[in-house]
ZAROKE-612868 format. One record per atom (N, C-alpha, C): x, y, z; residue number from 0. Coordinates in steps of 0.1 Angstrom, whole numbers, plus 5000, padded with zeros to 4 digits. Layout:
N
+------+------+------+-----+
:   c1 :   c2 :   c3 : pos :
+------+------+------+-----+
:    X :    Y :    Z : NUM :
...
+------+------+------+-----+
//
This chain:
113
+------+------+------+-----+
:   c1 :   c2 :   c3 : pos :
+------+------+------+-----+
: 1539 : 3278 : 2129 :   0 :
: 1551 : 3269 : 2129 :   0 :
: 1563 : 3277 : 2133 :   0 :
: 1563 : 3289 : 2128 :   1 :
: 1579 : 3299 : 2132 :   1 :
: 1575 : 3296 : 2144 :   1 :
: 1566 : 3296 : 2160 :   2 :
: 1567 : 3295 : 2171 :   2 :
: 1576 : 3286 : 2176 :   2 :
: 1573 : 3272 : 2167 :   3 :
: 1576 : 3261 : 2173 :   3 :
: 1599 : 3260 : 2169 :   3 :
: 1595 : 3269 : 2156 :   4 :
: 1608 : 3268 : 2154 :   4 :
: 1617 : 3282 : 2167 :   4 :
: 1613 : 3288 : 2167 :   5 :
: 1616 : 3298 : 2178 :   5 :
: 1621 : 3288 : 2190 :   5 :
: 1611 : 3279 : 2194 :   6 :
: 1613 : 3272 : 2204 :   6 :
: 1627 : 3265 : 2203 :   6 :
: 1627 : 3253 : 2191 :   7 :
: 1637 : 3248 : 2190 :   7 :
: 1651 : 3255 : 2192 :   7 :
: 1651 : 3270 : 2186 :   8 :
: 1666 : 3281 : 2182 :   8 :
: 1665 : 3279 : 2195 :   8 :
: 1655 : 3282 : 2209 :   9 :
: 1661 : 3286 : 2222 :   9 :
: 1667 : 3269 : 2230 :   9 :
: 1658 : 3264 : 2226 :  10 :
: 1658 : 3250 : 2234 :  10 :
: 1666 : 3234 : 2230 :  10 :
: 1671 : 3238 : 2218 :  11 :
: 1678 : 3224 : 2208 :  11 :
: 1665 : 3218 : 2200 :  11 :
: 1673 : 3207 : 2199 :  12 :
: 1666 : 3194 : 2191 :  12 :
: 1666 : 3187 : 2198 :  12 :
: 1666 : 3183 : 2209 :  13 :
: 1670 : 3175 : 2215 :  13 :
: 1654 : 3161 : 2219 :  13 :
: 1644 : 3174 : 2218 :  14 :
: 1632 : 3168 : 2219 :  14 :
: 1627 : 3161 : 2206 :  14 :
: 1628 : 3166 : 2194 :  15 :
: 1628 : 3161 : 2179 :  15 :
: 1635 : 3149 : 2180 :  15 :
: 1645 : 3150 : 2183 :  16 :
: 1656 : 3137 : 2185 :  16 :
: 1654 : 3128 : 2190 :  16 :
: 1649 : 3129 : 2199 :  17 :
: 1643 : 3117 : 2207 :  17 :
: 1631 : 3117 : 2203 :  17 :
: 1621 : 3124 : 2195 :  18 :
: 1611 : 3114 : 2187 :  18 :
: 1609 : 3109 : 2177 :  18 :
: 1626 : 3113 : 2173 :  19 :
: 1624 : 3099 : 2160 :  19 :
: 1633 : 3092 : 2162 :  19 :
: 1640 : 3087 : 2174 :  20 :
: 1646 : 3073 : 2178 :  20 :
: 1642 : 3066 : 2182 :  20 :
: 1626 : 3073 : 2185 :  21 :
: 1617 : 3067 : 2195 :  21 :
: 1608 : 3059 : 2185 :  21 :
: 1608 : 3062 : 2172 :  22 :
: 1604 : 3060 : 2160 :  22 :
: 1613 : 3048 : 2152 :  22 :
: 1625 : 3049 : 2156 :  23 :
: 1637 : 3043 : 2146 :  23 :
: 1641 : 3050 : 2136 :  23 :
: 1638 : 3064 : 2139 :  24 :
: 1648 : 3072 : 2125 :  24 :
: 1657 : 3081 : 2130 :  24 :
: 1670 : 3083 : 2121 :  25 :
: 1682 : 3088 : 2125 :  25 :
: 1676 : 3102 : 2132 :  25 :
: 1685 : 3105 : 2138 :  26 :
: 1687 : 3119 : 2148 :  26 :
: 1691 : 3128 : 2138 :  26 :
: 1697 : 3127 : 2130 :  27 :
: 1699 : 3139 : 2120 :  27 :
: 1689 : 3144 : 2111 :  27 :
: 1677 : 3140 : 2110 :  28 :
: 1666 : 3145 : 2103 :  28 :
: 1664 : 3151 : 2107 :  28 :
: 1665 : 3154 : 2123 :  29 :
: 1659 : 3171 : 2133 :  29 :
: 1670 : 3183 : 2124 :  29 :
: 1659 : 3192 : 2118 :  30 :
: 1666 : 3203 : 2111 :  30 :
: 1656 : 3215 : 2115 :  30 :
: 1658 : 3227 : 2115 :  31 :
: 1654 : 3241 : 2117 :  31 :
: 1644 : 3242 : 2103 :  31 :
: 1650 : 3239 : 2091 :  32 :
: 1648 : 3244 : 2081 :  32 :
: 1627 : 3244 : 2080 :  32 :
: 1622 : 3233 : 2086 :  33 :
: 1611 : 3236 : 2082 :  33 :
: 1600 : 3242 : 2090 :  33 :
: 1604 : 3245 : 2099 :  34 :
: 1601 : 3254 : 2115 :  34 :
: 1604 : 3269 : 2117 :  34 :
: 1616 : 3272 : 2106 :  35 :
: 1627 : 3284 : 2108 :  35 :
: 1621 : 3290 : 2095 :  35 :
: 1630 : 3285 : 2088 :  36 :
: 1636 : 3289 : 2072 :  36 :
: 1622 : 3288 : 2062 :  36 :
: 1612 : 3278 : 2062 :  37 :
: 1600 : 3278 : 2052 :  37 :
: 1590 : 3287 : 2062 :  37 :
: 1584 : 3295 : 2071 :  38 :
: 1576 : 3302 : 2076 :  38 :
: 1580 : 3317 : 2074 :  38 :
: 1595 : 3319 : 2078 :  39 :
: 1601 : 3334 : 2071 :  39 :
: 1596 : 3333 : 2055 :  39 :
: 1601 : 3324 : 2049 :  40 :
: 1598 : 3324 : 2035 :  40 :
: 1587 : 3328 : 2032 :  40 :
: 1575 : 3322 : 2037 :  41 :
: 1560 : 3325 : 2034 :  41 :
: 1556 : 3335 : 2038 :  41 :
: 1565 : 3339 : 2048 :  42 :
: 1560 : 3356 : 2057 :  42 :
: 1563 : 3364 : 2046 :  42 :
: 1577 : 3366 : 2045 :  43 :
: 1586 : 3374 : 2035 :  43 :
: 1576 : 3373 : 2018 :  43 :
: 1572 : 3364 : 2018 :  44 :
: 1574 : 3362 : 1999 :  44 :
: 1577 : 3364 : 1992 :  44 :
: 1588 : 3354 : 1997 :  45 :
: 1602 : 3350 : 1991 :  45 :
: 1604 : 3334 : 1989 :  45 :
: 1603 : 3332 : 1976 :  46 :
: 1607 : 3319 : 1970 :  46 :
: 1590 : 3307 : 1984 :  46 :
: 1579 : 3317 : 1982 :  47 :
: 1567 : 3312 : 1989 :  47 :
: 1565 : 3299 : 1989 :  47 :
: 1563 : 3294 : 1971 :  48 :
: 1561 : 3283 : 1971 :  48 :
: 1569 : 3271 : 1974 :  48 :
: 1581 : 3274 : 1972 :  49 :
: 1593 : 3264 : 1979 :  49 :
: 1591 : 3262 : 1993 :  49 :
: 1592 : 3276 : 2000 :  50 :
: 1591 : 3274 : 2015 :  50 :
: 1576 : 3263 : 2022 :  50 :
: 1568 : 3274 : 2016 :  51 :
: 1555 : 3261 : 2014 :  51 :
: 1550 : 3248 : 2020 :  51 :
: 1559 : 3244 : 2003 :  52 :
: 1561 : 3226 : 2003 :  52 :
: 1568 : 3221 : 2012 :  52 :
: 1579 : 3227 : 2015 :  53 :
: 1592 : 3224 : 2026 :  53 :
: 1582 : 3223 : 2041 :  53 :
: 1569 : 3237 : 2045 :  54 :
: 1561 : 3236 : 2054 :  54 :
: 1551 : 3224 : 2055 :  54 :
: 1547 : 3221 : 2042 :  55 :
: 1537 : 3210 : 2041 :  55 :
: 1541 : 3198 : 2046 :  55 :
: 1552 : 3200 : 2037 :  56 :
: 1560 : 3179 : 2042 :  56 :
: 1567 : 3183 : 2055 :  56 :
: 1571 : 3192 : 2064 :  57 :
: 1577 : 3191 : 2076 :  57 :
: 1561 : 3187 : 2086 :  57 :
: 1553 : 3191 : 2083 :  58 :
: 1539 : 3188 : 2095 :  58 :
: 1537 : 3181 : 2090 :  58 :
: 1532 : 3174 : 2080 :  59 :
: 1524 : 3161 : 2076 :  59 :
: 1537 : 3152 : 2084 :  59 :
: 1548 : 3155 : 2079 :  60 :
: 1557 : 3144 : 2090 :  60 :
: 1557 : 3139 : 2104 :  60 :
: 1555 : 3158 : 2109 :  61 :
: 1558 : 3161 : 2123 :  61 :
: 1545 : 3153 : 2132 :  61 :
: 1531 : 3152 : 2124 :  62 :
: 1521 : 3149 : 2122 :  62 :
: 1518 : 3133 : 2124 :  62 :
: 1523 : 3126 : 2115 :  63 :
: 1521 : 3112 : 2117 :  63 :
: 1531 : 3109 : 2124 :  63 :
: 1543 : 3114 : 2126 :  64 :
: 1549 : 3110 : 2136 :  64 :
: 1543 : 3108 : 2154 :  64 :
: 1540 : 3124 : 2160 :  65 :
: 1534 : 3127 : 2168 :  65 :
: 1521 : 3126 : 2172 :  65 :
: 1514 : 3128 : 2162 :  66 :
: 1496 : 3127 : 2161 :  66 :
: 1489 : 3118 : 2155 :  66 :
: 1496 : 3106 : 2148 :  67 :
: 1491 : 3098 : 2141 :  67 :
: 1475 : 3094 : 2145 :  67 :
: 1474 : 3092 : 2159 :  68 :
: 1461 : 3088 : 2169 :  68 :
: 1448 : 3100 : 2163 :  68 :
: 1452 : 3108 : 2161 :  69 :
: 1446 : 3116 : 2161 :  69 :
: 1436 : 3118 : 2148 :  69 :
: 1441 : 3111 : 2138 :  70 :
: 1431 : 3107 : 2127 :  70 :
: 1420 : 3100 : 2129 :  70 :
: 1417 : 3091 : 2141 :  71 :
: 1411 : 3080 : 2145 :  71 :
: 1404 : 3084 : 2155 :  71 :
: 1404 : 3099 : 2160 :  72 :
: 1395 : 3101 : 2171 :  72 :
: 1385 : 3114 : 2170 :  72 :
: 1374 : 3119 : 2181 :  73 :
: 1375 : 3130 : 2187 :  73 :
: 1382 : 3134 : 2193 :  73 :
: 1383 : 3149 : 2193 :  74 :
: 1390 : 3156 : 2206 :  74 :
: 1377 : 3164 : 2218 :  74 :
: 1376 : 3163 : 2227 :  75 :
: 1372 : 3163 : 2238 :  75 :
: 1353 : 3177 : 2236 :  75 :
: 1359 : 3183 : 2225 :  76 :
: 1345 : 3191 : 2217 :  76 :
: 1339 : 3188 : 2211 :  76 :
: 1338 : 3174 : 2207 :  77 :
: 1336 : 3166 : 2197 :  77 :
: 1339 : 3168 : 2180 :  77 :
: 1348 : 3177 : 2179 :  78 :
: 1356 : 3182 : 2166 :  78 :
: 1367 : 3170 : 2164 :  78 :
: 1370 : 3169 : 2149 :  79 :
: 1378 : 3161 : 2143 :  79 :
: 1390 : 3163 : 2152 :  79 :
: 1398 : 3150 : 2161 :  80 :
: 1410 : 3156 : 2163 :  80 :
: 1418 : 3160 : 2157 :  80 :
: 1419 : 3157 : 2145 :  81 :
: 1433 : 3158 : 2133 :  81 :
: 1429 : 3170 : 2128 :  81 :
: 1422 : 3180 : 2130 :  82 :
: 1411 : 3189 : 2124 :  82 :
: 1423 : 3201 : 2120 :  82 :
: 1432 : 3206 : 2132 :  83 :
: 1440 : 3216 : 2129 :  83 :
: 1448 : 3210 : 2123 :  83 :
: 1455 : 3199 : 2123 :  84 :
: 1470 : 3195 : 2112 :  84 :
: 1469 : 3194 : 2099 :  84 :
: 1453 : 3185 : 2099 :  85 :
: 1453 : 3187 : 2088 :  85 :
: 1446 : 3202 : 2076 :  85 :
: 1444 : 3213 : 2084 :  86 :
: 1437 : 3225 : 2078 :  86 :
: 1457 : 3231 : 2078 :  86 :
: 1467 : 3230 : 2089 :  87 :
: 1476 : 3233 : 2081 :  87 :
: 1488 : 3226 : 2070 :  87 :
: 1481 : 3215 : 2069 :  88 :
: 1491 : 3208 : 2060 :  88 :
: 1482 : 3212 : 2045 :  88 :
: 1467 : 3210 : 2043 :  89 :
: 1463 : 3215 : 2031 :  89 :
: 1461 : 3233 : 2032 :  89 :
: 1464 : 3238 : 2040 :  90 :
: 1468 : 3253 : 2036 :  90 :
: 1480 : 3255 : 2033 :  90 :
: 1493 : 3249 : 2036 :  91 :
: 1506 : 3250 : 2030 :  91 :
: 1502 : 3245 : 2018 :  91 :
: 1496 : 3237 : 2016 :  92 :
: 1494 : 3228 : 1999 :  92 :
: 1492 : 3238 : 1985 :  92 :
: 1481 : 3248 : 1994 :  93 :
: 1474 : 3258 : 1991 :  93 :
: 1481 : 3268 : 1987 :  93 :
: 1489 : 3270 : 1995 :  94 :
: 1500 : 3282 : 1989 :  94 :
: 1513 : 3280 : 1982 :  94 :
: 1512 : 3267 : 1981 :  95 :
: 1522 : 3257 : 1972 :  95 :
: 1518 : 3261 : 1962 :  95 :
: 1510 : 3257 : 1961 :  96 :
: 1504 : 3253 : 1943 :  96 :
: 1499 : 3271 : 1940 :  96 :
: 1493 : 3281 : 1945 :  97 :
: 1491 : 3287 : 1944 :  97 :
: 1498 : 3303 : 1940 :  97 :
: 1510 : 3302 : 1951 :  98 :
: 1522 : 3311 : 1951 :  98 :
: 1515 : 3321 : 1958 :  98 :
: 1525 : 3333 : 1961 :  99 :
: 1525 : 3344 : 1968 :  99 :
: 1515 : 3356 : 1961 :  99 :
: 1511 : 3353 : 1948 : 100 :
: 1505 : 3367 : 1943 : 100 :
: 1515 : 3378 : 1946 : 100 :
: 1504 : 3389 : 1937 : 101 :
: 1512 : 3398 : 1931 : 101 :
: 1518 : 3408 : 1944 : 101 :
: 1514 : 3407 : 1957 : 102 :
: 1515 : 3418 : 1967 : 102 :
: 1529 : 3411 : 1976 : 102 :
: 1537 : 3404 : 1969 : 103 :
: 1552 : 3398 : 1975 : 103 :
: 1563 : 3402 : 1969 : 103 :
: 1569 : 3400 : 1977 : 104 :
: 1582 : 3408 : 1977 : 104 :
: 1584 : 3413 : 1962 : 104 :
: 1589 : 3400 : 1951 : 105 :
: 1587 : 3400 : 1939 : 105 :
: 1577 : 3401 : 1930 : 105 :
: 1562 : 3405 : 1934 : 106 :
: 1556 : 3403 : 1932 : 106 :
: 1546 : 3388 : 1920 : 106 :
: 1558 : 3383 : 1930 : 107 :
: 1551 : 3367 : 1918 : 107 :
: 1557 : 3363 : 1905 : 107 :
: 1570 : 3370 : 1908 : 108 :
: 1573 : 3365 : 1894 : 108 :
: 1581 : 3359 : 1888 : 108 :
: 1587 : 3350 : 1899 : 109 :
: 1598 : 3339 : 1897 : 109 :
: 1586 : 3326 : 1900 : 109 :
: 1586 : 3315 : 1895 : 110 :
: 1578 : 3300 : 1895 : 110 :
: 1580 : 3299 : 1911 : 110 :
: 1587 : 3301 : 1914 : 111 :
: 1591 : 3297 : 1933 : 111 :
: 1582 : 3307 : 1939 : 111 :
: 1579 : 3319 : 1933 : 112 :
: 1570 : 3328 : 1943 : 112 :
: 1557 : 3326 : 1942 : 112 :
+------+------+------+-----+
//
């Protein structure tokens, strides 16, 4: 996800923006924060599980927005199409509910880590 947010720092919003007017939802929802700011977090392990959840609900969005189709089909190897979004929306889940363990920054010992 940091990739895609990388992309946005060089390239705008511009493309976000136009997929959710294309949707009917305001242009201001395009934000860095869950592309940028929750993947450092989870790198770092720092406030993990916050970043996380912030990671989980930005794909599951980014997801039915964009891939909705994808629940409903194959992809071309005959593997579930939805197969990767949804392995990283229940792996954010995963480290939601789980936290950073003892080898992070803080070692785990704020509720957020």
């Amino acid at each position: 996800m940091l990739f895609h947010g990388v992309d946005k720092l060089l390239n705008g919003l511009g493309g976000i923006r136009a997929d959710l007017a294309s949707h009917g939802l305001p242009g201001a929802m395009a934000f860095y924060a869950g592309e940028v700011v929750a993947p450092l977090l989870i790198l770092g392990g720092l406030w993990t599980r916050l970043g996380a959840g912030l990671y989980a609900v930005t794909i599951f969005f980014a997801t039915i927005l964009v891939h909705a189709d994808s629940f409903m089909r194959l992809a071309p190897t005959g593997a579930w199409a939805a197969e990767v979004y949804v392995f990283y929306i229940l792996g954010a889940a995963a480290v939601a509910l789980l936290g950073a363990g003892r080898y992070s920054i803080r070692g785990g010992g704020s509720r957020w880590d």
